[in-house]
Backbone and ligand atoms as CSV (ligand in chain L), in Angstrom:
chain,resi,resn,atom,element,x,y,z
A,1,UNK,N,N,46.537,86.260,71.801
A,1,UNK,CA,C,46.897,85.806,70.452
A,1,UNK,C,C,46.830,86.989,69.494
A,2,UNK,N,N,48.125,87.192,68.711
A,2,UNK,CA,C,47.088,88.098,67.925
A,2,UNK,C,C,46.978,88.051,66.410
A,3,UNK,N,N,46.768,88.646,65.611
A,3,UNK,CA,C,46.193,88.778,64.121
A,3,UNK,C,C,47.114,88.833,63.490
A,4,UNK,N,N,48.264,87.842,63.059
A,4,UNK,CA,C,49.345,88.227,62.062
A,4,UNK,C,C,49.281,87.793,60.245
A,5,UNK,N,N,49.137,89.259,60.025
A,5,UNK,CA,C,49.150,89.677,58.866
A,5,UNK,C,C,50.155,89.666,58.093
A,6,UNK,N,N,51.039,90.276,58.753
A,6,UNK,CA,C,52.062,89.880,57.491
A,6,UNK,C,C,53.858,89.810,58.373
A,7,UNK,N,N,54.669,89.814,56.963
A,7,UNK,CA,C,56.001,89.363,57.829
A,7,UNK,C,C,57.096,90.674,57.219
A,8,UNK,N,N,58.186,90.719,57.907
A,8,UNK,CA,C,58.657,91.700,57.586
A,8,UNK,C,C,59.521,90.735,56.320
A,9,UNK,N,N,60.232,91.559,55.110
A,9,UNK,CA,C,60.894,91.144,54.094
A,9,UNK,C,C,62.300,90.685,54.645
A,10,UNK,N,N,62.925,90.907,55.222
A,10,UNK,CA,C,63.829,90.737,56.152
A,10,UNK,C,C,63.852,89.555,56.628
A,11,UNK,N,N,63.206,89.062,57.204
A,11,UNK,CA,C,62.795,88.169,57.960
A,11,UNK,C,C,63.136,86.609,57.150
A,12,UNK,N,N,61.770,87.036,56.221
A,12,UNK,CA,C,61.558,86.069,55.048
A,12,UNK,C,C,62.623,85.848,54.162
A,13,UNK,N,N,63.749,86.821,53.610
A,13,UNK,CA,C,64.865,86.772,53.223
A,13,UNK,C,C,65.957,85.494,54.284
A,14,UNK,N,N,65.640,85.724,55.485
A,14,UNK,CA,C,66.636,85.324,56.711
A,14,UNK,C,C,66.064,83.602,56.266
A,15,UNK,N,N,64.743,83.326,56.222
A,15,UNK,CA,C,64.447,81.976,56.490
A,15,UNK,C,C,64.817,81.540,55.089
A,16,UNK,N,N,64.299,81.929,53.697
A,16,UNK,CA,C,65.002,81.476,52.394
A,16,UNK,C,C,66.661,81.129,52.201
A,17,UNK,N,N,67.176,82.304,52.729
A,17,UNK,CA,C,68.439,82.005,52.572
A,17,UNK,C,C,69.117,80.661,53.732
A,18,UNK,N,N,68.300,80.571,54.478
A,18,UNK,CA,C,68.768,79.356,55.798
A,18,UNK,C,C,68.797,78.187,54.868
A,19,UNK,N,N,67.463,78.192,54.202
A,19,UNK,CA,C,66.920,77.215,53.293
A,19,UNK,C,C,68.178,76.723,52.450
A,20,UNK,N,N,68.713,77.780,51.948
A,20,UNK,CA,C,69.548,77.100,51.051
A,20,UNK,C,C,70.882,76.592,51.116
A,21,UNK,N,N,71.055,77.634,52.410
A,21,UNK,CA,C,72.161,77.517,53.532
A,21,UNK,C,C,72.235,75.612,54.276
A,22,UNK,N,N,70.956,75.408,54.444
A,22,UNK,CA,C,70.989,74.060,54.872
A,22,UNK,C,C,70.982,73.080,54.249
A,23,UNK,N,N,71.082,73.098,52.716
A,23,UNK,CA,C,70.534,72.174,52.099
A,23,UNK,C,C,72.028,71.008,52.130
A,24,UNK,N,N,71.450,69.344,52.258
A,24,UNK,CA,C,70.190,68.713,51.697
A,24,UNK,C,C,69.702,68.500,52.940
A,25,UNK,N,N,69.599,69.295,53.786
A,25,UNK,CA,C,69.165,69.355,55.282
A,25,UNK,C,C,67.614,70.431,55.063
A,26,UNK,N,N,67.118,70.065,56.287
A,26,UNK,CA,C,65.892,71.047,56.707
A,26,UNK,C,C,66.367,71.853,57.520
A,27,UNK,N,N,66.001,73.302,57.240
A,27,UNK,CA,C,65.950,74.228,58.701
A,27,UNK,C,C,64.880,74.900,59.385
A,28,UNK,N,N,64.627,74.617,60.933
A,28,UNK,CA,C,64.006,74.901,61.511
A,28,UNK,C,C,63.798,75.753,62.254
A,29,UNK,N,N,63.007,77.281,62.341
A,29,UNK,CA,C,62.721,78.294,63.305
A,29,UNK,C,C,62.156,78.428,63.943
A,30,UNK,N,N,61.771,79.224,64.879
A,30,UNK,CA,C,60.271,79.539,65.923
A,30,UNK,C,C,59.943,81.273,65.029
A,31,UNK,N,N,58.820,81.908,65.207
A,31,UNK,CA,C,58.569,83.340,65.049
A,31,UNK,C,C,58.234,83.925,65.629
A,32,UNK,N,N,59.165,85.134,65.711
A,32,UNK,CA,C,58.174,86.125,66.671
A,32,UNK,C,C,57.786,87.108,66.013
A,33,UNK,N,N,56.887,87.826,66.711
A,33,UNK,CA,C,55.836,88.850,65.770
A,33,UNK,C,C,55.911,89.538,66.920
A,34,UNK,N,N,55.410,91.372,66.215
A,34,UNK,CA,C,55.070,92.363,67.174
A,34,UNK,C,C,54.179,93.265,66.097
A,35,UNK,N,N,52.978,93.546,66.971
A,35,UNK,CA,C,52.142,93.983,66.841
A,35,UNK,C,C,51.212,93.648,65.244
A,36,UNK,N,N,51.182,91.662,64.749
A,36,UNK,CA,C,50.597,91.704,64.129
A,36,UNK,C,C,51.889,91.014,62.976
A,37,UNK,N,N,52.932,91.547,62.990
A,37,UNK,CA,C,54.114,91.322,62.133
A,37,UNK,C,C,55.058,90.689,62.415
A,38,UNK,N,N,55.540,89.497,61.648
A,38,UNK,CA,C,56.290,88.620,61.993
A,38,UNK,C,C,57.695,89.589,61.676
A,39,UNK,N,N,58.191,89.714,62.657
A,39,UNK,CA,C,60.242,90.528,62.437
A,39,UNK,C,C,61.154,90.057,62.909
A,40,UNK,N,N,61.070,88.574,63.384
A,40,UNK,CA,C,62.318,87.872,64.100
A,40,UNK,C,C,62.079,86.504,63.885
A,41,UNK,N,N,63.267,85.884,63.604
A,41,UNK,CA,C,63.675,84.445,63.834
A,41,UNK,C,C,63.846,84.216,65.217
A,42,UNK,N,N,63.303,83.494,65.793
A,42,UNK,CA,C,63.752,82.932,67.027
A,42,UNK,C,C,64.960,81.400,66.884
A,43,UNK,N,N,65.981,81.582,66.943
A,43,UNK,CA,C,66.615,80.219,66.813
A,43,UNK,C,C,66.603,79.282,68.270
A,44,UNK,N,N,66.427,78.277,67.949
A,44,UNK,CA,C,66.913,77.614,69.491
A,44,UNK,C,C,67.961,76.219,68.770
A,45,UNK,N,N,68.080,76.263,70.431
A,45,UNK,CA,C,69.480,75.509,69.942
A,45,UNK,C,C,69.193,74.267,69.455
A,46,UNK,N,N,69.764,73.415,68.804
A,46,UNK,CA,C,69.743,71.848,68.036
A,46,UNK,C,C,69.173,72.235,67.365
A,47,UNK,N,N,68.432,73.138,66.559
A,47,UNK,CA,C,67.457,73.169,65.259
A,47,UNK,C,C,68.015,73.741,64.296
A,48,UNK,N,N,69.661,74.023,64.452
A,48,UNK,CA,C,70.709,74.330,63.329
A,48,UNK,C,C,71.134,72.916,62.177
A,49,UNK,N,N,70.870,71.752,63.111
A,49,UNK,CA,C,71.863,70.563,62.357
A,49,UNK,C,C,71.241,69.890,61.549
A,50,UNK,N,N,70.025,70.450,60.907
A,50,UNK,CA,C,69.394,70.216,59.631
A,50,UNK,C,C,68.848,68.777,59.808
A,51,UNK,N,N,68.148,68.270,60.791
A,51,UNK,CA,C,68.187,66.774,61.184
A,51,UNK,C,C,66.408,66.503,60.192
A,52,UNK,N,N,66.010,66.038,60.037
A,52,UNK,CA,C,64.676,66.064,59.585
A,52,UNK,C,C,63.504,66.532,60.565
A,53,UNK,N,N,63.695,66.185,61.807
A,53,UNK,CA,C,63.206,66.369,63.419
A,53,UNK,C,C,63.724,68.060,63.697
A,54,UNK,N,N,63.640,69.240,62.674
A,54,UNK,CA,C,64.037,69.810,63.218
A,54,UNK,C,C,63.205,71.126,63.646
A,55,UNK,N,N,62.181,70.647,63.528
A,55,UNK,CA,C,61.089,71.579,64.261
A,55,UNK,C,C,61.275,70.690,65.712
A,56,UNK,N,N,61.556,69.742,66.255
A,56,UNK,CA,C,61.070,69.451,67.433
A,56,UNK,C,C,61.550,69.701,68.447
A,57,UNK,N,N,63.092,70.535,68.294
A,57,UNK,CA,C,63.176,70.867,69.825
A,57,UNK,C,C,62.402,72.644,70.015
A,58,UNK,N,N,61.601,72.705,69.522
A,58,UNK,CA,C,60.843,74.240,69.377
A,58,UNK,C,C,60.411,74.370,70.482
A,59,UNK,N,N,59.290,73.110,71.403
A,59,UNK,CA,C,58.768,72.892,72.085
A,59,UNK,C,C,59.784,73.418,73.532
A,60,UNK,N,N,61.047,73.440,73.065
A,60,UNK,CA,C,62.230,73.346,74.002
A,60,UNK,C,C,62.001,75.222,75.049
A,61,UNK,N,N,61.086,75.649,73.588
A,61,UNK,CA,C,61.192,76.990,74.133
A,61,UNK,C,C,60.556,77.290,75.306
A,62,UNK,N,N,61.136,78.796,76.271
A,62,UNK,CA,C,60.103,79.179,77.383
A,62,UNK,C,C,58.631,79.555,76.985
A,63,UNK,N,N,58.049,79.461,77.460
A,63,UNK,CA,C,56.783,80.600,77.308
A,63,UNK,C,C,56.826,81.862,76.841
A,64,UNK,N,N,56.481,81.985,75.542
A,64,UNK,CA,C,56.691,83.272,75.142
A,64,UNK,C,C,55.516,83.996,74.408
A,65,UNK,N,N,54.912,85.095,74.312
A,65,UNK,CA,C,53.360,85.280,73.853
A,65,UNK,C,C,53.817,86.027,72.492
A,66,UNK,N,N,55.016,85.862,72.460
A,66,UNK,CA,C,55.557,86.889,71.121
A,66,UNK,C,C,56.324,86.156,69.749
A,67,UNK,N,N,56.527,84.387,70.519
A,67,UNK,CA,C,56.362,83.602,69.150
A,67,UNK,C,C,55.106,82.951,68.870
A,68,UNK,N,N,54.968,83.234,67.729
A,68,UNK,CA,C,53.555,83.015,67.268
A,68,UNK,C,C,53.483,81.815,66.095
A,69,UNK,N,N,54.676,81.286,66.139
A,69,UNK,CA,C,54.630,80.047,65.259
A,69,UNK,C,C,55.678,79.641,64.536
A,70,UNK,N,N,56.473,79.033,63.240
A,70,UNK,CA,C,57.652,78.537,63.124
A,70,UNK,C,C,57.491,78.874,61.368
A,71,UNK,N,N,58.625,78.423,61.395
A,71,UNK,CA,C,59.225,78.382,59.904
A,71,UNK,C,C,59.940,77.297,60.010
A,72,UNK,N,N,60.133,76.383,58.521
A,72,UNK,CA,C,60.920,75.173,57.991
A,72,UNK,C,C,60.841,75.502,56.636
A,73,UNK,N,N,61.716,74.469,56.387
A,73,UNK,CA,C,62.244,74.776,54.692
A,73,UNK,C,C,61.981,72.698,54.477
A,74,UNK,N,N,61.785,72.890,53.186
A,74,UNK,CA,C,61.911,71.183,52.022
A,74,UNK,C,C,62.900,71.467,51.156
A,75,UNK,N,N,64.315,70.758,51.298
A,75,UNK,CA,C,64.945,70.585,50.168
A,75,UNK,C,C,64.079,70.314,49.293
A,76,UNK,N,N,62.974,69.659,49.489
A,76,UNK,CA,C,62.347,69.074,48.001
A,76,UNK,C,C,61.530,70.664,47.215
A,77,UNK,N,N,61.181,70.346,45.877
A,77,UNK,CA,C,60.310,71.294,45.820
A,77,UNK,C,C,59.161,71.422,46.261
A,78,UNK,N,N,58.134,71.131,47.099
A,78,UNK,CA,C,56.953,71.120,47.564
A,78,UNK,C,C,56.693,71.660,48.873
A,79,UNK,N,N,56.163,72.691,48.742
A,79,UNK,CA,C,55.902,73.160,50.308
A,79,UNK,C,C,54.621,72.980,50.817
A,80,UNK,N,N,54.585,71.501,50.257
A,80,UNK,CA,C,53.181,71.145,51.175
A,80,UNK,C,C,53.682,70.177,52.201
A,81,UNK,N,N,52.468,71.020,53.197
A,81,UNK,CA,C,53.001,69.822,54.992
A,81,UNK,C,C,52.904,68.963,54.913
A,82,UNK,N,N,53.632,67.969,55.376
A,82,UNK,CA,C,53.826,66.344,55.676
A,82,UNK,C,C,52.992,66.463,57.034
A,83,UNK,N,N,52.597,64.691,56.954
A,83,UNK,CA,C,51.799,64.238,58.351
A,83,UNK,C,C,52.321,64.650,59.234
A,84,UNK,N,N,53.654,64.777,59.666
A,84,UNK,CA,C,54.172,65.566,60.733
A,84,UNK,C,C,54.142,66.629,60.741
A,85,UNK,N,N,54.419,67.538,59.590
A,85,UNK,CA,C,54.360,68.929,60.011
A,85,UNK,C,C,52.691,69.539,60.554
A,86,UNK,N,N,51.727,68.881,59.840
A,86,UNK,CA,C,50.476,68.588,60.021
A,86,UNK,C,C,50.154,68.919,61.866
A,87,UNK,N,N,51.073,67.315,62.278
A,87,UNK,CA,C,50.744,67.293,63.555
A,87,UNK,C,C,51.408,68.303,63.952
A,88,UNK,N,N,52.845,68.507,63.965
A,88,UNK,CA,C,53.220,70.004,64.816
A,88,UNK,C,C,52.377,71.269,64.832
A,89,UNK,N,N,51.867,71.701,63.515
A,89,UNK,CA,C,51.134,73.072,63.664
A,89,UNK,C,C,50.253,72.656,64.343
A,90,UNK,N,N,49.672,72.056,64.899
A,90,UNK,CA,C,48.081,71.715,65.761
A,90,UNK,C,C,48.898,71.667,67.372
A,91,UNK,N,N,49.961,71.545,67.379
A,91,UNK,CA,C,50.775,71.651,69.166
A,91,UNK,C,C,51.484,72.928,69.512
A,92,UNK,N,N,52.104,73.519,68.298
A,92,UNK,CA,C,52.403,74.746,68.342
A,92,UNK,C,C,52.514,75.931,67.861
A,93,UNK,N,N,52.181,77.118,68.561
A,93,UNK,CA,C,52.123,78.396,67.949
A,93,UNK,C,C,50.562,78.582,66.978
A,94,UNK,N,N,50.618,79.305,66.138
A,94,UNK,CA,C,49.098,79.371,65.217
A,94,UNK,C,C,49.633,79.904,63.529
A,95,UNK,N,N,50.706,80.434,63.394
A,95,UNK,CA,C,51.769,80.792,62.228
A,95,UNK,C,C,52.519,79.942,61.568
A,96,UNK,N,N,52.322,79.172,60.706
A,96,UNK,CA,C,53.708,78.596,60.118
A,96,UNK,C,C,54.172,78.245,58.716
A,97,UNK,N,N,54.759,78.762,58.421
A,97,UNK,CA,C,55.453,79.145,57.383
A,97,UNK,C,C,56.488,77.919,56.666
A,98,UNK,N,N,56.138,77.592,55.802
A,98,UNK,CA,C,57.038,76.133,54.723
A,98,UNK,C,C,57.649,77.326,53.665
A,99,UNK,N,N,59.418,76.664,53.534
A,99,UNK,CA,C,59.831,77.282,52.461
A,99,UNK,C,C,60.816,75.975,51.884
A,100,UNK,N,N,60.352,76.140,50.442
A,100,UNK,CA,C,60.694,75.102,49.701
A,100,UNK,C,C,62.049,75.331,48.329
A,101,UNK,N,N,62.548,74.278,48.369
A,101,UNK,CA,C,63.515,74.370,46.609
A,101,UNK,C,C,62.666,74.706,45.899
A,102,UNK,N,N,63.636,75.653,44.787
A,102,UNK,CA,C,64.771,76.838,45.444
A,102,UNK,C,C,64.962,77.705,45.810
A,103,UNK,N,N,63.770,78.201,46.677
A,103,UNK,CA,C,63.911,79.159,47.590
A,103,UNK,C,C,64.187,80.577,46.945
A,104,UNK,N,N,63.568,80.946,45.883
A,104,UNK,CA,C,63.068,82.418,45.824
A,104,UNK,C,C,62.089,82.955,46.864
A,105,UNK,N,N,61.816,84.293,46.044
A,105,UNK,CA,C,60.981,84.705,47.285
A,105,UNK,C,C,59.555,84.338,46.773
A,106,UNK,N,N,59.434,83.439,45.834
A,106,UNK,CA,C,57.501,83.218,45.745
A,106,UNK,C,C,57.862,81.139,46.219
A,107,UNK,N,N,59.060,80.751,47.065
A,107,UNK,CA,C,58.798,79.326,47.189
A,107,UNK,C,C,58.876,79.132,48.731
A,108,UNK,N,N,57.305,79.753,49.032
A,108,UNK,CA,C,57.010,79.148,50.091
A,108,UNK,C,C,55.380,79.454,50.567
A,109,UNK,N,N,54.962,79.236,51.701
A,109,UNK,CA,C,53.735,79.424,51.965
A,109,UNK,C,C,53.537,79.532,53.197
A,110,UNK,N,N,52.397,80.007,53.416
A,110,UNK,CA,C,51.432,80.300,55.042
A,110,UNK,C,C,50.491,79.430,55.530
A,111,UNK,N,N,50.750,78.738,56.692
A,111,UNK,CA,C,49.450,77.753,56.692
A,111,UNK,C,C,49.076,78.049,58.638
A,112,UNK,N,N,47.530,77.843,58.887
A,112,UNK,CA,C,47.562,77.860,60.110
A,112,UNK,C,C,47.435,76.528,60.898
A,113,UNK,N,N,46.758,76.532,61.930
A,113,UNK,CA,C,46.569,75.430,63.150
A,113,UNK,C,C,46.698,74.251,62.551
A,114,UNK,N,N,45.304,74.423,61.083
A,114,UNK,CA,C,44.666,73.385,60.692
A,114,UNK,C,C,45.271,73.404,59.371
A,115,UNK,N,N,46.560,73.433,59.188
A,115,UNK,CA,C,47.247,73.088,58.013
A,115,UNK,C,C,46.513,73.824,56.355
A,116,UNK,N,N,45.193,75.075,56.499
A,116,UNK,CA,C,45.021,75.477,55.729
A,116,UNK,C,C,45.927,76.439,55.242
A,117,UNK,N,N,45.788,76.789,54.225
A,117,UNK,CA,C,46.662,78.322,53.904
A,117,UNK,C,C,45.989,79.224,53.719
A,118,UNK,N,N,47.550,80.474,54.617
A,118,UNK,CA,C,46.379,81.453,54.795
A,118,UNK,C,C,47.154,82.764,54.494
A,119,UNK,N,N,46.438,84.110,53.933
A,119,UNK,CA,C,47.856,85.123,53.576
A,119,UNK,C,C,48.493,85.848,54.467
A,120,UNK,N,N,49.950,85.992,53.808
A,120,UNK,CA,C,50.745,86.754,54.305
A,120,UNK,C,C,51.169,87.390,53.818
A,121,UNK,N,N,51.211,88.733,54.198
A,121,UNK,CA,C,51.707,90.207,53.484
A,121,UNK,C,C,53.462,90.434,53.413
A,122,UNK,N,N,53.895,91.022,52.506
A,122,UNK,CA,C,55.149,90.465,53.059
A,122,UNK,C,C,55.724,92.241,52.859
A,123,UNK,N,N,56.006,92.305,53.998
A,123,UNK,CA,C,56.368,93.965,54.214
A,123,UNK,C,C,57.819,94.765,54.437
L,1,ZN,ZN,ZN,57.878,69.990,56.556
């Protein structure tokens, strides 16, 4: 497992703009990180069609020690987790990232396992 600190700007640009790209839909990612730093979207497939369920085909993924957790977006303004997103971070990954309307770069947040929030550097 390891210690992720922060995300590349890039990155975070890629998931905001999905955000708005999907709207009045949700969009759903996996993350991968290297050495500590989140620098890639992982897409998998069905988690383009903005369904509300669209963290759930994540699970779909192989085994990988280099995604370290997901990203989603709320049309709404609130990027606080719902009971579901709740339950997903506790099944997968240890990273996950809510980005909310309208998606500047200060509308979103870091939360771990246990749905606390936690920082992210954004590099
Ligand atoms: Zn959510």
């Amino acid at each position: 497992m390891q210690h992720i600190k922060a995300i590349r700007r890039k990155a975070l640009r890629m998931i905001l703009s999905a955000g708005r790209d999907s709207l009045p839909n949700e969009f759903g990612t996996a993350l991968r990180a290297q050495g500590g730093v989140i620098t890639e979207l992982i897409l998998v497939p069905g988690t383009l069609s903005g369904e509300r369920s669209a963290l759930m085909r994540l699970h779909m993924l192989p085994i990988d020690l280099t995604i370290v957790g997901s990203a989603h977006t709320h049309p709404s303004g609130s990027c606080m987790p719902s009971e579901a997103d709740l339950d997903f971070f506790s099944h997968f990954g240890y990273v996950h990232i809510i980005a909310c309307h309208p998606f500047t770069e200060r509308d979103w947040a870091c939360y771990n396992i246990r749905g606390e929030r936690m920082p992210l550097e954004v590099v």
